[in-house]
C-alpha positions as CSV (number, residue, x, y, z in Angstrom):
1,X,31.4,-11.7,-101.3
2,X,32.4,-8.3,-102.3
3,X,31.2,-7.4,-105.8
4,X,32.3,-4.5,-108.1
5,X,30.3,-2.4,-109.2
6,X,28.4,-2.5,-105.1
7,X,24.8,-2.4,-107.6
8,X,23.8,-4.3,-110.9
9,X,23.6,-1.6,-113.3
10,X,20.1,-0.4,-114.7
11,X,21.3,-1.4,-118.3
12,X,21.4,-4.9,-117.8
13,X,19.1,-6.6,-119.2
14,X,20.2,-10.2,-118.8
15,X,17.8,-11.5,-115.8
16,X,20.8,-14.2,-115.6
17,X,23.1,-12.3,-114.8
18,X,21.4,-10.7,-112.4
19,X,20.8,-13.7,-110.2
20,X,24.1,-14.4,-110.2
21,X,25.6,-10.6,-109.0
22,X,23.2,-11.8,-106.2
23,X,24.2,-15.0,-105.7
24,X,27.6,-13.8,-105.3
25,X,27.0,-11.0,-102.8
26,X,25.1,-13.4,-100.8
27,X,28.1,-16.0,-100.6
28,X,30.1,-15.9,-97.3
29,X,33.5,-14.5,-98.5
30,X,35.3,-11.6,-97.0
31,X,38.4,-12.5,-99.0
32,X,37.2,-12.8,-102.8
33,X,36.0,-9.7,-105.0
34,X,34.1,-10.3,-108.3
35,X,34.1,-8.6,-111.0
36,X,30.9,-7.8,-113.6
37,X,31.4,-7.7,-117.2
38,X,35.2,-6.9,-117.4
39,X,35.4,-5.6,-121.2
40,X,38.4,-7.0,-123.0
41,X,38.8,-3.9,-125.7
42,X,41.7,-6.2,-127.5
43,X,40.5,-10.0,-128.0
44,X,42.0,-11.1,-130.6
45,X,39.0,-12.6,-132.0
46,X,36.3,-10.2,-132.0
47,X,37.0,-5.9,-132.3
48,X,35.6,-6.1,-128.2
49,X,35.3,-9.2,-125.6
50,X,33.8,-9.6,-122.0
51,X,33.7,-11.8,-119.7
52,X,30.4,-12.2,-117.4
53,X,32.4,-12.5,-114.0
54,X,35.9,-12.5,-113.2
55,X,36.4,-13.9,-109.3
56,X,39.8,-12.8,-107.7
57,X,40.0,-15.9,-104.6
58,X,42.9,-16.5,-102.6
59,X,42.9,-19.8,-104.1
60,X,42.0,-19.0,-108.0
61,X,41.2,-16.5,-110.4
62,X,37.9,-18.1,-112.0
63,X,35.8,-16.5,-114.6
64,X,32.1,-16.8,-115.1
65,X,30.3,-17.0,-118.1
66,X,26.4,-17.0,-117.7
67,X,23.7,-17.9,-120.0
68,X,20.2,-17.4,-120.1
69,X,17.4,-18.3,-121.4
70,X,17.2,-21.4,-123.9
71,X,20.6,-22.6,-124.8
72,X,20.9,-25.5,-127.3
73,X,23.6,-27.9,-129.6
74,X,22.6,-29.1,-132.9
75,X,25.0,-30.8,-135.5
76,X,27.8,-29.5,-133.4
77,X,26.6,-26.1,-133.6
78,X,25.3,-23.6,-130.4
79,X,22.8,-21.7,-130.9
80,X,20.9,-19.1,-128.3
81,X,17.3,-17.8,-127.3
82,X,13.8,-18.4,-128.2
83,X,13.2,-21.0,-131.0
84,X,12.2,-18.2,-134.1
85,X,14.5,-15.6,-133.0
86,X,17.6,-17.7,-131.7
87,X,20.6,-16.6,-132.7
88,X,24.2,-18.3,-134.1
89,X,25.8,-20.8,-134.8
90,X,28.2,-19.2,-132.3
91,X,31.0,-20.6,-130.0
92,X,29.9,-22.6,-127.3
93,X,30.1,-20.9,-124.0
94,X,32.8,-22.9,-123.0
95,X,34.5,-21.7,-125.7
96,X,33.8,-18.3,-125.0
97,X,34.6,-18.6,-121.4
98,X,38.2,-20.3,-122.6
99,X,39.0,-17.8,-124.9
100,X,38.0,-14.9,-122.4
101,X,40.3,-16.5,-119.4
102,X,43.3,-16.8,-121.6
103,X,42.8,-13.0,-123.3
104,X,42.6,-12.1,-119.9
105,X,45.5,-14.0,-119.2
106,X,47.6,-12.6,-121.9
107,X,45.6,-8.7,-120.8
108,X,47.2,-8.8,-116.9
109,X,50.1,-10.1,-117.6
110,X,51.0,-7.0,-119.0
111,X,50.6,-4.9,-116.3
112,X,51.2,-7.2,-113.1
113,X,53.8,-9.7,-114.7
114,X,52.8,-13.5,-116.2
115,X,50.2,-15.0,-114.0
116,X,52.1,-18.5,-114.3
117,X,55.3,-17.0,-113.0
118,X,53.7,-15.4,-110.2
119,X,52.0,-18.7,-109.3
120,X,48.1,-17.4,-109.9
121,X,46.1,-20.5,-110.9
122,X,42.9,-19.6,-113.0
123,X,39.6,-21.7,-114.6
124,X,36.4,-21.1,-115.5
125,X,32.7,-22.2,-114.9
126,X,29.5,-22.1,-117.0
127,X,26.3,-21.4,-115.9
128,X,22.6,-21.6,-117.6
129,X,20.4,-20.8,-114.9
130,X,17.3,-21.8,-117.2
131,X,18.4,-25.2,-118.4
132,X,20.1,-28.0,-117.9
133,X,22.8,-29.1,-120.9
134,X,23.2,-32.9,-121.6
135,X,26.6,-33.6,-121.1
136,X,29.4,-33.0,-124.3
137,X,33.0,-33.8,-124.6
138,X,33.2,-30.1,-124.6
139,X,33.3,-30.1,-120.6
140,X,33.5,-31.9,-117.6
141,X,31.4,-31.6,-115.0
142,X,33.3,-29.1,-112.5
143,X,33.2,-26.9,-115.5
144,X,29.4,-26.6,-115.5
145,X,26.5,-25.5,-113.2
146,X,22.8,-26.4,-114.6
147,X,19.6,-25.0,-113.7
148,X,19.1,-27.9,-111.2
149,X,22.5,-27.6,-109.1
150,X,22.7,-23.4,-109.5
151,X,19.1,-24.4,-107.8
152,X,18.7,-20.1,-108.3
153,X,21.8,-19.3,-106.6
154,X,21.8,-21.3,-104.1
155,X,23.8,-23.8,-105.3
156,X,26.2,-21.3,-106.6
157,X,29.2,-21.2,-103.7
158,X,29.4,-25.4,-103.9
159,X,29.7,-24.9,-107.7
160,X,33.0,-22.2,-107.2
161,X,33.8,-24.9,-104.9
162,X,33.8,-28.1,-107.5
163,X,35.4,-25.6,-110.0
164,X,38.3,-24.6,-107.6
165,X,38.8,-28.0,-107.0
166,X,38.7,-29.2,-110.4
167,X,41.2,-26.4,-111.5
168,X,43.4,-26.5,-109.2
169,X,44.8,-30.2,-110.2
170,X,45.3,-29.0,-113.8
171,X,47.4,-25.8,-112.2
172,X,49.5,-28.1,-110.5
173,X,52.3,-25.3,-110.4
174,X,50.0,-23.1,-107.8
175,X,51.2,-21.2,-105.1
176,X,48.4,-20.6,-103.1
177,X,47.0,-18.5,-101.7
178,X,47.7,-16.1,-103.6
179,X,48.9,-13.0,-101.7
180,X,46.7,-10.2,-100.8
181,X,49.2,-7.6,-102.0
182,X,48.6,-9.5,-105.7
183,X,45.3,-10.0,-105.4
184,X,45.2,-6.2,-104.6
185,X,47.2,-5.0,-108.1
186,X,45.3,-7.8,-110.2
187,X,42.1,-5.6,-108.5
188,X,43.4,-2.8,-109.1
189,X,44.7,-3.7,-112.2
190,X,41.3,-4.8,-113.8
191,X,38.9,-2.0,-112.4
192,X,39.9,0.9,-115.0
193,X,39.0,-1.7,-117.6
194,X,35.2,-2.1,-117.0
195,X,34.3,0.8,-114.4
196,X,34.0,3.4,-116.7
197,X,31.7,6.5,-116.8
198,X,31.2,8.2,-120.3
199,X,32.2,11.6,-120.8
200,X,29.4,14.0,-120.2
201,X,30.0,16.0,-123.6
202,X,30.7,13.2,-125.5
203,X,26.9,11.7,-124.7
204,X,25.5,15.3,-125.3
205,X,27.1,16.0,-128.4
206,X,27.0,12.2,-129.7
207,X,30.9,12.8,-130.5
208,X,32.7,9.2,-130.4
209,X,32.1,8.0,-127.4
210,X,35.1,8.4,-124.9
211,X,35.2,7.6,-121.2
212,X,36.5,9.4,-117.9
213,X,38.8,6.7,-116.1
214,X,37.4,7.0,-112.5
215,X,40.6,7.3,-110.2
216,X,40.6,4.8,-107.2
217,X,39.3,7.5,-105.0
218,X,35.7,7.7,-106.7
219,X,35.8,4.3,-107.7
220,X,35.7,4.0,-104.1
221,X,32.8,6.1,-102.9
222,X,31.0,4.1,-105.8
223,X,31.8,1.1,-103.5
224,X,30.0,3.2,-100.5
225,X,26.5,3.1,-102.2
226,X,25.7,-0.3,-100.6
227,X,26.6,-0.3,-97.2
228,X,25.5,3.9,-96.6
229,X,22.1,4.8,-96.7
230,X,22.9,8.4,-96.3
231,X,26.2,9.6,-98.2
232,X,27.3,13.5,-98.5
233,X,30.2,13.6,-101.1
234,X,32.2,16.7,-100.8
235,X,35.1,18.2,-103.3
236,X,35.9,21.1,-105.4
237,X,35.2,21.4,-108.8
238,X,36.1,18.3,-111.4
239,X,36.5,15.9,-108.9
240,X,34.1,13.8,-110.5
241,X,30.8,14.6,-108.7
242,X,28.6,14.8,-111.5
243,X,30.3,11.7,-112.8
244,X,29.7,9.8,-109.8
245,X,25.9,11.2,-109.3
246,X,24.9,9.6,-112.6
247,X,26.8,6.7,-111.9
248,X,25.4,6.3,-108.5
249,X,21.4,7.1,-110.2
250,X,22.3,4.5,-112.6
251,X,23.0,1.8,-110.0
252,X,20.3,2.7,-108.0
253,X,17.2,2.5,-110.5
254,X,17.8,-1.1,-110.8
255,X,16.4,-1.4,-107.4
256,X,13.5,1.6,-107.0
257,X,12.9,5.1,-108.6
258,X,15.0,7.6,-108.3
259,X,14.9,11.7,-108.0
260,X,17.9,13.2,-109.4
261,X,17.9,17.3,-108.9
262,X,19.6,20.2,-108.9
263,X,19.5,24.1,-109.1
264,X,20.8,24.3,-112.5
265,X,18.1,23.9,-115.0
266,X,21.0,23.1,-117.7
267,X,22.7,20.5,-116.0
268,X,19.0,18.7,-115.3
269,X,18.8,19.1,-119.4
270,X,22.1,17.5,-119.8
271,X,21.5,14.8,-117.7
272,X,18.3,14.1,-118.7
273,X,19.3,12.9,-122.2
274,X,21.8,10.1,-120.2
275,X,19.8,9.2,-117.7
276,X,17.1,7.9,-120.0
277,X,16.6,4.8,-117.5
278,X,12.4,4.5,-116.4
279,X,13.1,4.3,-112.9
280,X,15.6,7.7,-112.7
281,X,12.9,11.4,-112.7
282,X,15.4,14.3,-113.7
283,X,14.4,17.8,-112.4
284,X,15.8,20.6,-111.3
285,X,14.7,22.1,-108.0
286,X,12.2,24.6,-109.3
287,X,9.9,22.4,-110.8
288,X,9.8,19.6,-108.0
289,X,6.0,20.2,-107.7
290,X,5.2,18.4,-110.7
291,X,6.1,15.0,-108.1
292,X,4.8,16.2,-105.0
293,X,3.0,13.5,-104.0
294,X,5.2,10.9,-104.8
295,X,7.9,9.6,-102.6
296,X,11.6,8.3,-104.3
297,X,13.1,5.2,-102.9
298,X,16.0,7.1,-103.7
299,X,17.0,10.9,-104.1
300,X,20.6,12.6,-105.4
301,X,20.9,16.1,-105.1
302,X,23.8,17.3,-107.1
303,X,25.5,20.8,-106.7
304,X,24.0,20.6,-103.3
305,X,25.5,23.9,-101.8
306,X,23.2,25.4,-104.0
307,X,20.0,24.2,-102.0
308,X,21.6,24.4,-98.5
309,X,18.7,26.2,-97.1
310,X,16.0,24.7,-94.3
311,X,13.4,25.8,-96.9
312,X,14.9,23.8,-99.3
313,X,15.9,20.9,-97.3
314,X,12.3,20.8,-96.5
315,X,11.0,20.4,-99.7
316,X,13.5,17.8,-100.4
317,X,13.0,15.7,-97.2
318,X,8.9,15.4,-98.5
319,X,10.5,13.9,-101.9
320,X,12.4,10.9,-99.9
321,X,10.6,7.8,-98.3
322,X,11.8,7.9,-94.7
323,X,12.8,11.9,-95.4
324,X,16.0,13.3,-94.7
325,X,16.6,11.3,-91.4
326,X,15.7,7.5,-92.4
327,X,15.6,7.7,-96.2
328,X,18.5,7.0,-98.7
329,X,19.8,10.0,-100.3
330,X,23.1,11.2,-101.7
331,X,24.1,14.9,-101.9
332,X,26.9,16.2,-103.7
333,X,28.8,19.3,-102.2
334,X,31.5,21.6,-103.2
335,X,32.6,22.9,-100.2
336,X,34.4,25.8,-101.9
337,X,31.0,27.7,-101.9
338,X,31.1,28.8,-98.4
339,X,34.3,31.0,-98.9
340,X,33.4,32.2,-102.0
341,X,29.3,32.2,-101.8
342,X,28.1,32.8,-98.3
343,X,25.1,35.0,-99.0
344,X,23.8,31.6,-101.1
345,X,24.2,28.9,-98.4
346,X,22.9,28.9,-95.0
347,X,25.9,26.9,-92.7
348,X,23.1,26.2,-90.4
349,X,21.2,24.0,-92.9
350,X,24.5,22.1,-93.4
351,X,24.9,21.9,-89.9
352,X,21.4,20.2,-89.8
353,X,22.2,17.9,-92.6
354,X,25.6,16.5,-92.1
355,X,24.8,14.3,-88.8
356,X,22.4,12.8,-91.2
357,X,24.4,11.1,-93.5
358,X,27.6,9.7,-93.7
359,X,30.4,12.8,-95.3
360,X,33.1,11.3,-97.5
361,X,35.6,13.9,-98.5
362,X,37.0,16.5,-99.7
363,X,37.4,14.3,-102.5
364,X,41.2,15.1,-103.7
365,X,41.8,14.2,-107.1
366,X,40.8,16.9,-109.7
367,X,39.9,14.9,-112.9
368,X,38.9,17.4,-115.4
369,X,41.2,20.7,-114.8
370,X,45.3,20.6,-116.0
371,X,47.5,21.7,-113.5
372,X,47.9,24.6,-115.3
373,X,44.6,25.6,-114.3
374,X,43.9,24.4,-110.9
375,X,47.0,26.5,-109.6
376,X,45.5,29.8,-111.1
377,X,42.2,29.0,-109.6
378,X,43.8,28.5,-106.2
379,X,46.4,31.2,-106.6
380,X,43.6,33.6,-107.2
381,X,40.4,32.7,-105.4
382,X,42.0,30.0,-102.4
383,X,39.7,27.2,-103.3
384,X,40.8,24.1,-103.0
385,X,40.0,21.9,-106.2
386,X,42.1,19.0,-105.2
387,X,45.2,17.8,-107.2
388,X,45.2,17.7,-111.0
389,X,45.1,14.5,-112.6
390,X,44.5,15.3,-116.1
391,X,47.7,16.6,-116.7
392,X,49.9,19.2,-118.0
393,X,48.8,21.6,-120.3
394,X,49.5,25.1,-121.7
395,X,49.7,28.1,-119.5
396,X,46.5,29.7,-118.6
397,X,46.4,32.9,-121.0
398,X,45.7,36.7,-120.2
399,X,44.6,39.6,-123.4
400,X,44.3,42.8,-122.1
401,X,41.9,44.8,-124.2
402,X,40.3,48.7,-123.9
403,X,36.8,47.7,-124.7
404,X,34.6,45.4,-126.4
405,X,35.2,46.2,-130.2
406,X,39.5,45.0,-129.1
407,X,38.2,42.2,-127.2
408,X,35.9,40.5,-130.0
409,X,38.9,41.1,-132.3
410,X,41.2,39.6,-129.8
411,X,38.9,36.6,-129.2
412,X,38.1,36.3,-133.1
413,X,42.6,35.6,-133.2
414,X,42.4,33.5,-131.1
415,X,39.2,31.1,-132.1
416,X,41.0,30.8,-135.8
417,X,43.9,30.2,-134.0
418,X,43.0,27.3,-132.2
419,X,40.7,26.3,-135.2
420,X,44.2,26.1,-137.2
421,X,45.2,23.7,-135.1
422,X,42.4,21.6,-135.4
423,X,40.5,22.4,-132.5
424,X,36.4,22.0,-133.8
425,X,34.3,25.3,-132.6
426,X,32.1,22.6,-130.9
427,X,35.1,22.4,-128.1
428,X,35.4,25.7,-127.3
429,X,32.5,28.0,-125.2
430,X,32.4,31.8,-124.3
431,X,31.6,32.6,-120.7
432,X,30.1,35.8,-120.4
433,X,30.8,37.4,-117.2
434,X,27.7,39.9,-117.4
435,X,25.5,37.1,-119.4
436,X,24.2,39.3,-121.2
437,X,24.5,38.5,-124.7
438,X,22.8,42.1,-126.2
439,X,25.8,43.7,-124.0
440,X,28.4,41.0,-124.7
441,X,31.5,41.4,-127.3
442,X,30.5,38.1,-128.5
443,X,28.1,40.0,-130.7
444,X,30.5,41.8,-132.4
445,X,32.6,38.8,-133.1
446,X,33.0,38.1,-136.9
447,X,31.7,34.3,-136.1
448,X,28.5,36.0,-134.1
449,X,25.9,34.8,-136.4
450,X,27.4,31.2,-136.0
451,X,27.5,31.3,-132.3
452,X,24.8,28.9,-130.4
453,X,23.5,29.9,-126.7
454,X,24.6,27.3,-125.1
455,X,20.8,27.2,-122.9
456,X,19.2,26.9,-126.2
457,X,21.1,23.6,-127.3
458,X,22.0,22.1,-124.1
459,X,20.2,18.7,-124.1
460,X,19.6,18.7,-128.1
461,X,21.0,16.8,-130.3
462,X,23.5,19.4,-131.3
463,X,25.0,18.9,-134.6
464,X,27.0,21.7,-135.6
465,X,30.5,22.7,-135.3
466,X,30.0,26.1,-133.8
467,X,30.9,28.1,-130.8
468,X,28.8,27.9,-127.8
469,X,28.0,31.5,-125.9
470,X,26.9,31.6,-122.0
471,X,26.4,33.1,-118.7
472,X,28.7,32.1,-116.0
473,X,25.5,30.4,-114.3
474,X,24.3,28.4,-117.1
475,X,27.3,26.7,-117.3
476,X,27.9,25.3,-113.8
477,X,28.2,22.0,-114.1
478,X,29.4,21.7,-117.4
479,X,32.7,21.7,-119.3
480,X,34.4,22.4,-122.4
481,X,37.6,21.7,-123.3
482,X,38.7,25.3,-124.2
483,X,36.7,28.0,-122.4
484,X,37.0,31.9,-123.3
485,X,36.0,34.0,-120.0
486,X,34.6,37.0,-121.9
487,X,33.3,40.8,-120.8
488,X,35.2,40.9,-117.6
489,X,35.1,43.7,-115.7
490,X,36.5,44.9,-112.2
491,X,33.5,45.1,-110.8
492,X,32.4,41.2,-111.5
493,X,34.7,40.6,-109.3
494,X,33.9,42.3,-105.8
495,X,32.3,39.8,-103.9
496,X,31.9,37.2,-107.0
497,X,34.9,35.2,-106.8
498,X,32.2,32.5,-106.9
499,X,31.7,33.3,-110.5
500,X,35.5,33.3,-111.2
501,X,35.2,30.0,-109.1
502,X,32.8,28.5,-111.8
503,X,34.3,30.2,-114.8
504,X,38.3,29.1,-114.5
505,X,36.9,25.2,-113.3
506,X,35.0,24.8,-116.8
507,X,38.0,24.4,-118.7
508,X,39.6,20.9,-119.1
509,X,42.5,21.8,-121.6
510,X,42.5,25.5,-122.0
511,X,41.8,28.9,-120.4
512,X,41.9,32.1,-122.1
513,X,40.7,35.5,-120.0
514,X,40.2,38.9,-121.9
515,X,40.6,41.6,-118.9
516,X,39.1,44.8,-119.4
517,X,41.0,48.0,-118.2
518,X,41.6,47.4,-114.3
519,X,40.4,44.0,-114.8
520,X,44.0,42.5,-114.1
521,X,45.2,44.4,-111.6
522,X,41.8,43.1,-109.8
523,X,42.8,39.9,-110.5
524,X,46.7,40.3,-108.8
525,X,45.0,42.2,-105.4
526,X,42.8,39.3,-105.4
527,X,45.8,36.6,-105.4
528,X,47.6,39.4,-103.1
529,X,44.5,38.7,-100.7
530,X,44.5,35.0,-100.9
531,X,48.2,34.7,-99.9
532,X,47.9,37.2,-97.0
533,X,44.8,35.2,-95.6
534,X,47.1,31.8,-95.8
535,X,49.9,33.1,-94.4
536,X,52.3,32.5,-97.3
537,X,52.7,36.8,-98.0
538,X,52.8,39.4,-95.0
């Protein structure tokens, strides 16, 4: 049976539920998908529910709710765990799985239309893989599957079975099966609820947790982990890589250790603080000999164009049981680099590499940029960063200023503008096109002695609401929601339209430029250039 997510996350704890997700894959099914821990964010009796398992069958939708451990009824009561540290009374779990089917009932129906109406039977079953409950009037016996009949999973299929069964005469206004095209917008329906990847920033700066919907597309390469030993995921910038890297480390410590690397010694500091599980080593590239004599069951190489040399490759394939060529590795890829970096990747390596693995992409969907801003990055440099998702926003924005004394005045307008309006100082970062701060008109700002380097906090626990300062290159691989591109000059941009690349593709909500004297008319022969080479000006 198809199972979503393709791996048990590392954070599960629950050994229970982890014998069912494989008890489930292991069914026979090619027709079902389940579901693990679909989060129910408006039960109506408690602020957040879930359900263990929700199983979408041709015949039924039946949810599953699994207990572990020492399970026991006393005076009426439940109670769970270890005698000295149980915990309740709570609801018994057929209870819990009751309330969670008809939440989830009352959830769908809102967006795919009243199950009844559409015919959609549904039930539940209850499972305690460690015991075995004496029968209660609480349940009949197709609700419930004991330690003796779940028999460690084996049993598991003929206990779906009993349920179905058992259900379906109580549904008796069924139309089965269900059609595919339903079972399909149920799916799709259900994923955005519980396949979610926290924001990047939001972990970093422990800001109330908010979460990136993945869109279908990456919840589908997620799906490729399983059945692809060797996956190269290619697309522009914020179409989710870095999302679905950690996602993808996260899956895969809960069955070996894992190397996740990169060039970029800030990203490795950012991800290190949320990928805290044992089995997952973050490093960046440059200090790979601190593991060189061990061998990862599993390696992820983010911003791979960055490391797309044999001498590179080399060191990576040592890193990898079964190396390059029989190991499991993933590599993430902006192909955008080889127009606008040559000198830094070698097309030969790549040539080496892509036979290797399977290649998935370009991935299309741009997730973090507004359009606004992915049609001035692609008006000006020609990269493609797929389509925006995120949405409208305001129009990119260009200050022309005569020097660096104008342009911190011009910035320091603009910050207290956007602080007006409620925007924290924490949101918004200055990109320095030299990266040099001693040089940089941030230093002359009046907010300079309350502006962080951005390398100094990056994987702290940052608390204040300042401004963030840095290079171009420290910041690949991050994102801010309002990002200043600061001491511009004409000649960054001969022959770096990589750093433009990076720059523009930080910015989720808002892009401001200052252009120093020549700096714009740089920027026009530049989109001049890019609609010559496509054929769209001549």
């Amino acid at each position: 049976m198809r199972i979503i997510p393709s791996e048990i996350s590392g954070s599960t704890r629950s050994q229970a539920e982890r014998s069912v997700f494989a008890a489930l894959k292991a069914i026979p099914d090619d027709r079902s998908v389940a579901l693990h821990t679909v989060h129910l964010p408006q039960h109506r009796k408690k602020r957040v529910g879930e359900i263990d398992f929700v199983v979408i069958m041709p015949d039924i939708l039946l949810f599953i709710e699994v207990k572990g451990g020492r399970v026991h009824h006393r005076d009426g009561k439940w109670y769970y765990g270890p005698p000295g540290r149980e915990t309740g009374p709570e609801e018994s779990p057929f209870a819990q799985a009751s309330g969670g089917m008809h939440e989830f009932d009352r959830e769908i129906g809102a967006l795919v239309g009243d199950l009844r109406d559409h015919g959609v039977p549904s039930g539940y079953l209850v499972i305690t893989t460690d015991i075995d409950l004496q029968r209660t009037t609480e349940f009949e016996p197709q609700q419930y599957l004991g330690k003796t009949a779940y028999d460690g999973g084996r049993g598991l299929a003929q206990g779906i079975e009993r349920a179905t069964r058992f259900w379906l005469k109580r549904n008796r206004w069924a139309r089965i099966p269900v059609s595919a095209s339903l079972r399909k917008r149920m799916l799709e329906a259900v994923r955005p609820d519980f396949d979610l990847v926290p924001n990047l920033q939001s972990r970093l700066t422990h800001l109330d947790v908010t979460f990136e919907r993945l869109t279908n597309e990456q919840l589908d390469r997620l799906d490729e982990l399983e059945s692809n030993p060797r996956l190269i995921w290619t697309g522009g910038a914020g179409t989710g890589k870095t999302f679905l890297a950690a996602e993808a480390a996260r899956r895969k410590s809960a069955n070996g250790s894992v190397l996740f690397t990169c060039a970029s010694t800030t990203l490795v500091a950012h991800m290190d603080r949320i990928l805290t599980d044992d089995a997952i080593t973050v490093l960046p590239y440059d200090r790979l000999d601190e593991v060189r004599d061990r061998a990862f069951d599993q390696l992820i190489v983010d911003e791979a164009q960055d490391l797309m040399t044999f001498e590179r490759l080399s060191t990576l394939e040592e890193l990898v049981s079964g190396g390059l060529a029989e190991g499991r590795w993933i590599f993430m890829l902006d192909q955008n680099n080889q127009v606008l970096a040559p000198d830094a990747y070698d097309p030969e390596a790549w040539e080496y590499l892509r036979p290797l693995g399977s290649v998935y992409g370009p991935m299309k969907r741009n997730c973090r940029n507004t359009v606004q801003i992915v049609k001035q990055v692609r008006f000006y440099t020609g990269a493609d960063v797929g389509i925006a998702s995120a949405g409208e926003g305001e129009p990119v924005r260009f200050a022309d200023v005569h020097d660096a004394q104008e342009e911190a005045t011009v910035l320091d307008a603009y910050v207290n503008e956007l602080v007006r309006e409620g925007v924290s100082p924490k949101d918004i970062t200055l990109l320095s096109a030299s990266g040099d701060w001693e040089t940089s008109s941030a230093r002359l700002s009046q907010r300079a002695s309350k502006i962080e380097r951005f390398a100094d906090v990056v994987g702290t626990d940052r608390t204040k609401h300042r401004l963030t300062w840095s290079s171009v290159s420290d910041f690949k691989g991050h994102e801010n929601h309002v990002v200043c591109l600061i001491d511009l000059e004409p000649e960054h941009l001969d022959g770096r339209l990589d750093a433009l690349y990076v720059a523009w593709t930080r910015a989720r909500a808002q892009l401001w430029v200052a252009c120093r004297p020549g700096t714009h008319q740089t920027l026009k022969d530049l989109g001049v250039a890019v609609l010559t080479r496509e054929g769209r000006l001549k």
